[in-house]
N, C-alpha and C positions, 0 to 999 in steps of 0.2 A: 558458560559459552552461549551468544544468543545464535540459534540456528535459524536462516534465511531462506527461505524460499521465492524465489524471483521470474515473478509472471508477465510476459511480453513477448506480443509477437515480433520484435525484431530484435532479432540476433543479437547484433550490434550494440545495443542499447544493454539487454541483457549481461554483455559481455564490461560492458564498461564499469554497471554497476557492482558487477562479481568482483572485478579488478579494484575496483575500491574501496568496496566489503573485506575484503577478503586481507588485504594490507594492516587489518586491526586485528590483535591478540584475541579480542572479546566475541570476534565476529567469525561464523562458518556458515559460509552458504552451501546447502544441503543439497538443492534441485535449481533447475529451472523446468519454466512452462512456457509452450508458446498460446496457449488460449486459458481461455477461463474451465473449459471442463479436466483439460489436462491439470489447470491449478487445483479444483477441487481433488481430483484424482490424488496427485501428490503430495498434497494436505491430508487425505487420509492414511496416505502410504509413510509417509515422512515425516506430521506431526510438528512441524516447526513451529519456530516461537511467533515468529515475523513475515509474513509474505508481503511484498512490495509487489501489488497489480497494476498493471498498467488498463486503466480504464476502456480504452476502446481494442477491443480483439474480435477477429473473425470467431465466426460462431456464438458461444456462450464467451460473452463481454464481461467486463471486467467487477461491474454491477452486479448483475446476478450471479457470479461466482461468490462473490460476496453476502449475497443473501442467503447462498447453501453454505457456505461455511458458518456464520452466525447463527443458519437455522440447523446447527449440526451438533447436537449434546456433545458427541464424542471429541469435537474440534473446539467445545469453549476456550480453552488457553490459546488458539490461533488467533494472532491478531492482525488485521488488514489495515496496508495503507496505502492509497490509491493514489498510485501514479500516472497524470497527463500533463500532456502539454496546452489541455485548454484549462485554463481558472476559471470558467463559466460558473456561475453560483446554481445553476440546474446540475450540474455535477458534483459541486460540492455538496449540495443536498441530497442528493439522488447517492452518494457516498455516504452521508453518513445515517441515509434511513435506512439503506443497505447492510449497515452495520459494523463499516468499518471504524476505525480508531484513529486515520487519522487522512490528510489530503496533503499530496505535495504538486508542485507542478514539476516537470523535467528539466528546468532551467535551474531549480536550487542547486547552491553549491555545495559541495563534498561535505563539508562538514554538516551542513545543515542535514543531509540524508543520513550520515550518520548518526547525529544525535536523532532525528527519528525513530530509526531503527530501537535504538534505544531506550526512548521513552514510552514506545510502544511496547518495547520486551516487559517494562514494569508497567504495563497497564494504563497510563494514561493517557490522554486525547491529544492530537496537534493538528495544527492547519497552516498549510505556508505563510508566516508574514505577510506577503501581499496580500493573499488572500483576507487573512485574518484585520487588517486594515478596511479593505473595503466592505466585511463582513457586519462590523464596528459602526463603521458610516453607515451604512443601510439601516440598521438596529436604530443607530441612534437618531436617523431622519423620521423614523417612523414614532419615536415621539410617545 
């Protein structure tokens, strides 16, 4: 069972992706948080496999919850993947120097969050397609 922990300040959002999660055998969301120090918090308290952060949160943001969970021995099996609705490549960078594992934007669809969750539970890296498109293109203009 991969266990979830889901970090965002609105409700709503929260609520959607619990209702999503939650529909798969494989998947049990554990907590939610509405900021980032309540995420760490919960991360210690909860120990999930998977936190889905939503990047911009009042107070401690979505980023540096990310850098205290990475920089936390006791939390190395937590793994972060950071949720917004901007694809800005300062974010995606700013994500993964952070130490998260993987970038989605809020417009992916259901499966695609799923299989995140996912391939984050075994460890490896992902970035939204589009993102990962224009990630590509930049790479490869730079020649």
């Amino acid at each position: 069972m991969i266990r979830v922990l889901l970090a965002d300040d609105q409700r709503l959002v929260r609520a959607g992706f619990r209702s999503i999660l939650e529909d798969e055998d494989d998947i049990e969301v554990v907590g939610e948080a509405g900021d980032g120090e309540a995420a760490v918090s919960a991360c210690r308290e909860l120990r999930p496999d998977v936190v889905l952060m939503d990047i911009r949160m009042p107070g401690t943001d979505g980023l540096e919850a990310s850098r205290v969970i990475a920089g936390d021995d006791r939390l190395a099996s937590v793994k972060v993947v950071i949720l917004t609705t901007f694809d800005l490549d300062d974010y995606v960078y700013g994500a993964l120097r952070a130490g998260a594992t993987g970038f989605l934007v809020k417009d992916t669809e259901p499966e695609e969050l799923l299989q995140a969750v996912r391939v984050a539970a075994r460890g490896d890296a992902l970035i939204s397609p589009s993102v990962t498109r224009r990630l590509i293109a930049e790479f490869a203009a730079r020649g």
